[in-house]
MMTF fields as JSON, N, C-alpha, C and O atoms, coordinates in Angstrom:
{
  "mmtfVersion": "1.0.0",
  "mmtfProducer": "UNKNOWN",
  "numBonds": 343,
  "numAtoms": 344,
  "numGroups": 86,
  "numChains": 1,
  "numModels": 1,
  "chainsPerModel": [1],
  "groupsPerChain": [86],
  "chainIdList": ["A"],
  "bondAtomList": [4, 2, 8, 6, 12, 10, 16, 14, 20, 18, 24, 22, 28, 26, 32, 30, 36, 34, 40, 38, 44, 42, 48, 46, 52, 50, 56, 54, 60, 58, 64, 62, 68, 66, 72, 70, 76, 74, 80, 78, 84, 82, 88, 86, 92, 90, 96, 94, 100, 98, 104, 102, 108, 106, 112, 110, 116, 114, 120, 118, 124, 122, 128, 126, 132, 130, 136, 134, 140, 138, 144, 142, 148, 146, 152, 150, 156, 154, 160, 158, 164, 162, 168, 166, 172, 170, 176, 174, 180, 178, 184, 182, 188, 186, 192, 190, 196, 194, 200, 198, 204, 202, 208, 206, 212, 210, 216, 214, 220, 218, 224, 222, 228, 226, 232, 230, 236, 234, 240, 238, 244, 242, 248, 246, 252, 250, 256, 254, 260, 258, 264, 262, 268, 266, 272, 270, 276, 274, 280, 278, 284, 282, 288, 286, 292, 290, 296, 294, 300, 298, 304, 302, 308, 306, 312, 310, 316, 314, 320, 318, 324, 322, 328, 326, 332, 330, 336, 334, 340, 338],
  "bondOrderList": [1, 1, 1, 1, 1, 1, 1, 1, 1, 1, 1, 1, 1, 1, 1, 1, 1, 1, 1, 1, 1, 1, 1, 1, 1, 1, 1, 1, 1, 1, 1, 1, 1, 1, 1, 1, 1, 1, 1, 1, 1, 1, 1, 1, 1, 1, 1, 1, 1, 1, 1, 1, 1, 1, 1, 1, 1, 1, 1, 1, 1, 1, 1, 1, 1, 1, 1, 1, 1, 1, 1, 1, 1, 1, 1, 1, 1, 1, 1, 1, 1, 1, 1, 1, 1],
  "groupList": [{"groupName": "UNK", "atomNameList": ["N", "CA", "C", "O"], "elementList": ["N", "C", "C", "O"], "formalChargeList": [0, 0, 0, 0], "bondAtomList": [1, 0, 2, 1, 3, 2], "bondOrderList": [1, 1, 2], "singleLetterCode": "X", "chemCompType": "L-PEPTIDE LINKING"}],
  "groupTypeList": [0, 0, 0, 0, 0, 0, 0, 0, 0, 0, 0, 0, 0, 0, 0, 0, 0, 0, 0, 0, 0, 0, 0, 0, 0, 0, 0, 0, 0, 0, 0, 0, 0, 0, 0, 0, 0, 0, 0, 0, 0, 0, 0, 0, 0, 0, 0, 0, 0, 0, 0, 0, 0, 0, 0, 0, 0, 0, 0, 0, 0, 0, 0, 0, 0, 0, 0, 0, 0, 0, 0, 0, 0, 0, 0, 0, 0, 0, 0, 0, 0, 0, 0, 0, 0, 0],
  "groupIdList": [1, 2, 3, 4, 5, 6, 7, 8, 9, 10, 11, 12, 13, 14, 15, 16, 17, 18, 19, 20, 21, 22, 23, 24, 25, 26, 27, 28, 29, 30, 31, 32, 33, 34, 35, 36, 37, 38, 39, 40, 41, 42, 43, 44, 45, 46, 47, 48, 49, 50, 51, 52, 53, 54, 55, 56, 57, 58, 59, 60, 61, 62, 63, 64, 65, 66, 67, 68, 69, 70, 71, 72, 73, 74, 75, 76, 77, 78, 79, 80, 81, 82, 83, 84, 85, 86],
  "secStructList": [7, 6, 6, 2, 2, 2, 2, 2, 2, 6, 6, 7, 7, 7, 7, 7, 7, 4, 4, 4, 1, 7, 2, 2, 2, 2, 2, 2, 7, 7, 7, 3, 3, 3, 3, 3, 3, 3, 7, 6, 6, 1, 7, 3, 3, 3, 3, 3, 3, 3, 7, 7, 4, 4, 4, 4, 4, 4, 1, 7, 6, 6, 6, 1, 7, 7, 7, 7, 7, 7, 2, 2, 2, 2, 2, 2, 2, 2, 2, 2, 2, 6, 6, 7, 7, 7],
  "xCoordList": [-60.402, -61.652, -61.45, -62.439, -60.321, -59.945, -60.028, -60.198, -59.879, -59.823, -61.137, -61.376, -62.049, -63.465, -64.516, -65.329, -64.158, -64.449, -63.956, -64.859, -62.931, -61.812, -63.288, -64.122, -63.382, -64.029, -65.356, -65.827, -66.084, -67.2, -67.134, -67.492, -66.531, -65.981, -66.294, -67.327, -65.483, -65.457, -66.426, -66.354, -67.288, -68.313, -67.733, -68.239, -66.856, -66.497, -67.253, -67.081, -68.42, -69.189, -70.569, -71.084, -71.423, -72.706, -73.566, -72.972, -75.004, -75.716, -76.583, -76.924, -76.82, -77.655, -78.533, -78.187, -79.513, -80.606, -80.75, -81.638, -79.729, -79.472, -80.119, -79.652, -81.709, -83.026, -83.334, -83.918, -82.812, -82.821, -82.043, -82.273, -80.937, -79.767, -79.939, -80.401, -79.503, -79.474, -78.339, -77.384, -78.745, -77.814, -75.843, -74.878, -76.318, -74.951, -74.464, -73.255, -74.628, -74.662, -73.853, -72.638, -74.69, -74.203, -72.632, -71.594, -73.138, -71.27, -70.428, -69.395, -70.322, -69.631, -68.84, -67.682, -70.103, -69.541, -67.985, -68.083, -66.972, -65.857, -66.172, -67.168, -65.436, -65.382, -64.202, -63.101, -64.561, -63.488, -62.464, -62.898, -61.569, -60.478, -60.204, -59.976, -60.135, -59.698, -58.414, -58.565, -56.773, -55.562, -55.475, -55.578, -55.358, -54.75, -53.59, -53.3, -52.932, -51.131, -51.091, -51.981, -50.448, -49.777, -48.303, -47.857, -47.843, -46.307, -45.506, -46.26, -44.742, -43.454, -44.0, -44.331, -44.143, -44.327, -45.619, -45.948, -46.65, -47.663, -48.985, -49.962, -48.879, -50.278, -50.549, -49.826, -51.936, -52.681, -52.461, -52.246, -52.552, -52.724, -53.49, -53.492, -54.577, -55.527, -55.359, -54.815, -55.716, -56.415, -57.406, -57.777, -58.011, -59.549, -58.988, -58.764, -58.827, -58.689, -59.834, -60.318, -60.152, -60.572, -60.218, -59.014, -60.572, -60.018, -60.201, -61.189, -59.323, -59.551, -59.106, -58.672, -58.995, -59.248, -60.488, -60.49, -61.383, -62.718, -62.712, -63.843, -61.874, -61.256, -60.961, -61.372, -59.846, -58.967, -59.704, -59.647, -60.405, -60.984, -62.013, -62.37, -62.159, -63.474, -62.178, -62.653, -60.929, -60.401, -59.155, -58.707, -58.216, -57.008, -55.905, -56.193, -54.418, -53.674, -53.167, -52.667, -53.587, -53.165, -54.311, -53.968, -55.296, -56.515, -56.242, -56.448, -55.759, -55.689, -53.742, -53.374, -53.101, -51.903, -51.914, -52.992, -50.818, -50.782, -49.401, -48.502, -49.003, -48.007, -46.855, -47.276, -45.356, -44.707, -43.445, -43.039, -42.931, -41.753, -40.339, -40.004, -39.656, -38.248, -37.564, -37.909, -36.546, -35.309, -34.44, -34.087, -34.253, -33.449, -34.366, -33.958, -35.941, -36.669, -37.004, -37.198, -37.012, -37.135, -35.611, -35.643, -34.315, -33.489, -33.064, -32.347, -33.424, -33.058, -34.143, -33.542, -36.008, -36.797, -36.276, -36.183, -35.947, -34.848, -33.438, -33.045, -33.188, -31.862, -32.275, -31.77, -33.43, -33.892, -34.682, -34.238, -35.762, -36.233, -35.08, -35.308, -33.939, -32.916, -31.729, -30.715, -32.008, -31.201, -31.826, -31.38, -33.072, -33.501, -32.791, -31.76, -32.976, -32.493, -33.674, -34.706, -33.012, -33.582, -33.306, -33.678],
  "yCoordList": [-51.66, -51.967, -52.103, -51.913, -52.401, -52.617, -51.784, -51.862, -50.195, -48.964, -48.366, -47.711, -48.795, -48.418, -49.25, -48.811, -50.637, -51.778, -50.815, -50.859, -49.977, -50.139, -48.702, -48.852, -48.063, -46.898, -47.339, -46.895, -47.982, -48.62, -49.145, -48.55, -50.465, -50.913, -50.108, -50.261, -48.623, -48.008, -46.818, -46.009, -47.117, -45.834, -44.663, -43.698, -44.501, -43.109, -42.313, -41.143, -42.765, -42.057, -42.182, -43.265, -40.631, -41.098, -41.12, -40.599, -41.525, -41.07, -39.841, -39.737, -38.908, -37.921, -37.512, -37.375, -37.29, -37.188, -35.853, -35.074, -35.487, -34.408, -33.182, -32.045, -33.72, -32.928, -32.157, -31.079, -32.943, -32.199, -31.205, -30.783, -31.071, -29.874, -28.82, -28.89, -27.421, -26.089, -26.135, -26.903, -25.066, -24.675, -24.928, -25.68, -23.588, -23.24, -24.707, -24.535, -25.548, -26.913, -27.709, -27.888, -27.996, -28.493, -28.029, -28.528, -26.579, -25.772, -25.909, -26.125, -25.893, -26.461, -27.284, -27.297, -28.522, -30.259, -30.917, -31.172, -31.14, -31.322, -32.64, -33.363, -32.65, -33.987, -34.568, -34.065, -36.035, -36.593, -37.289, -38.183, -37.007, -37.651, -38.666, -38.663, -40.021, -41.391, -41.349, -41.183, -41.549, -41.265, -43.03, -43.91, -43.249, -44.907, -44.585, -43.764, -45.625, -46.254, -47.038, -47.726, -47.833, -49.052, -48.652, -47.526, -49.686, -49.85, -50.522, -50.764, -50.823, -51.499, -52.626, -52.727, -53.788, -54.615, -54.839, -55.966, -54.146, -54.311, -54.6, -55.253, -54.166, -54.087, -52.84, -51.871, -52.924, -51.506, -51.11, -51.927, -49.731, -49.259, -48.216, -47.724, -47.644, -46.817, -45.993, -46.555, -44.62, -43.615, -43.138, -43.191, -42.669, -41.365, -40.55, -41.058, -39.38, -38.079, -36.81, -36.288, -36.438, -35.079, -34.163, -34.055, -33.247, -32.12, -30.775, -30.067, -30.698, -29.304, -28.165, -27.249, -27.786, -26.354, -25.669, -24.628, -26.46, -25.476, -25.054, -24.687, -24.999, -24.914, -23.908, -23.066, -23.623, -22.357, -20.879, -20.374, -20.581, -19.872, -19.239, -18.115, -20.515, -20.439, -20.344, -19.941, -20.6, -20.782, -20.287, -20.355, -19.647, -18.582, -19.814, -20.629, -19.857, -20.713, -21.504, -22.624, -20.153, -20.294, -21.359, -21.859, -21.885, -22.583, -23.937, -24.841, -24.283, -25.438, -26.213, -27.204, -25.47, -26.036, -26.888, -27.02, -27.948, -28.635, -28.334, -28.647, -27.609, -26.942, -28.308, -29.22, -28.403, -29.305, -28.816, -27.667, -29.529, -29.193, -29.039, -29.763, -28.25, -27.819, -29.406, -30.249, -29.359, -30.452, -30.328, -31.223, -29.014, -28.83, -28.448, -28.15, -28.464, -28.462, -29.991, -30.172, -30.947, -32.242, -32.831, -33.725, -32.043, -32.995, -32.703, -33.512, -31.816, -30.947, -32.259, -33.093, -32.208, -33.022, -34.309, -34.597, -34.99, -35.953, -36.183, -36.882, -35.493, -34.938, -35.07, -35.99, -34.239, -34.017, -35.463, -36.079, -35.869, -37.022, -38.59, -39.535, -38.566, -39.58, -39.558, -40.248, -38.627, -38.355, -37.867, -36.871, -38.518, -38.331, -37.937, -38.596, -37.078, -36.799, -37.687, -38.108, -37.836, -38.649, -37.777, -38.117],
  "zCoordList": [-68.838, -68.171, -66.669, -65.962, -66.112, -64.605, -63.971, -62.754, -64.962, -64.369, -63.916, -62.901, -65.046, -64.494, -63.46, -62.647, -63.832, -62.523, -61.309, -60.473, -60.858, -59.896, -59.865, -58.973, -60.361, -59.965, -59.818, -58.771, -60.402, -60.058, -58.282, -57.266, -58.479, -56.864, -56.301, -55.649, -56.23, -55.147, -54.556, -53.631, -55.495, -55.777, -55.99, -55.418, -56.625, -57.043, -57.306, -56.966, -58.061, -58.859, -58.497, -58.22, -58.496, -58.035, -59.012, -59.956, -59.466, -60.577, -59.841, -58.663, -61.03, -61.001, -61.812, -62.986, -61.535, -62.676, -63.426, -63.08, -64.664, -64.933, -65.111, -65.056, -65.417, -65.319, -64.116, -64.011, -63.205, -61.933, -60.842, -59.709, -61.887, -61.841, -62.561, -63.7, -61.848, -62.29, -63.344, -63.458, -64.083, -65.077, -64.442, -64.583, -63.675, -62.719, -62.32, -62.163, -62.163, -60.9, -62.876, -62.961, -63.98, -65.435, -65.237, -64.802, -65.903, -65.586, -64.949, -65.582, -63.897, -62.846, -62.596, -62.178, -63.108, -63.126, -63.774, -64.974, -63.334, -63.655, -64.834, -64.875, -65.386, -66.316, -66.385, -66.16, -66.821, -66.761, -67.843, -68.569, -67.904, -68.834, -68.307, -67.097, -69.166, -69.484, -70.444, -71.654, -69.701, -70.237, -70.789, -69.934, -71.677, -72.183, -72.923, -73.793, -72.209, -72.361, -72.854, -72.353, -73.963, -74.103, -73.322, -73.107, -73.054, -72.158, -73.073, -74.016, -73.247, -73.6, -74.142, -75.323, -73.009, -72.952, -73.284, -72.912, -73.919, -74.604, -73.602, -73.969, -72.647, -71.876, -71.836, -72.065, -71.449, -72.293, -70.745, -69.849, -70.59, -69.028, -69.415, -70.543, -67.871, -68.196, -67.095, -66.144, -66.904, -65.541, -65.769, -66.941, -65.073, -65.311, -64.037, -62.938, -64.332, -64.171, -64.079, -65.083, -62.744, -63.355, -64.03, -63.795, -64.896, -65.244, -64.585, -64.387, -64.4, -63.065, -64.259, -63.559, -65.477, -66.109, -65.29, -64.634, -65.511, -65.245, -63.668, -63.349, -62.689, -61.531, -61.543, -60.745, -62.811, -62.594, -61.773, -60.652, -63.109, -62.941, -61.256, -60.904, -60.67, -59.767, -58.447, -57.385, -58.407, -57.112, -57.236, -58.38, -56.144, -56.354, -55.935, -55.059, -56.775, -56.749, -55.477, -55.38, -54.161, -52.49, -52.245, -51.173, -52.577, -52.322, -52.796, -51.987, -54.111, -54.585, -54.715, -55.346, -54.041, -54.078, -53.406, -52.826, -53.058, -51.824, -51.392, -52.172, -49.935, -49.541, -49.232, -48.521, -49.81, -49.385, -48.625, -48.799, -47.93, -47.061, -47.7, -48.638, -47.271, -48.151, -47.739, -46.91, -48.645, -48.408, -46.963, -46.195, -46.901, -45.333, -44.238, -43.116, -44.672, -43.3, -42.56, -41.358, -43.562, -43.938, -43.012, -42.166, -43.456, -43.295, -41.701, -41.112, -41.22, -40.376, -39.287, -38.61, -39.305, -38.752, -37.745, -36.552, -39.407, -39.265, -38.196, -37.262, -38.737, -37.447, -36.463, -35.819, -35.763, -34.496, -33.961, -32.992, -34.623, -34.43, -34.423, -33.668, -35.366, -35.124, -34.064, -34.17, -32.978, -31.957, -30.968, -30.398, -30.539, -29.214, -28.087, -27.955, -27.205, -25.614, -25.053, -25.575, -23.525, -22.749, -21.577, -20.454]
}
């Protein structure tokens, strides 16, 4: 329940009056998965997730990746930034 309080809180979510959406606009609409955990130690844990399947299709893999930095472009940064010239 903390999980949906936590999305409530934050307005994650807007209401819409479904009568008043196009077909195309229904289709579209991502939905959401609610993942529940028990842990070890016996507390329940929760997420809500979009599901981005219905994504696939509508957007090319260069659009929805998120680009990350190599290990030796990273370590290299580092290098340069931990040895300032003056």
């Amino acid at each position: 329940m903390a999980e949906f309080q936590q999305l409530h809180d934050m307005n994650v979510f807007e209401d819409m009056d479904p009568t008043l959406l196009t077909a195309q606009q229904k289709r579209s609409a991502l939905r959401a998965i609610n993942l529940i955990k028990e842990k070890r130690c016996g507390q329940i844990k929760g997420r809500s997730v979009a599901d981005g399947r219905s994504e696939q299709e509508r957007y090319a893999n260069v659009d929805t990746s998120s680009p990350t930095v190599s290990n030796n472009a990273l370590m290299m940064s580092v290098r340069v930034e931990s040895n300032p010239v003056y």
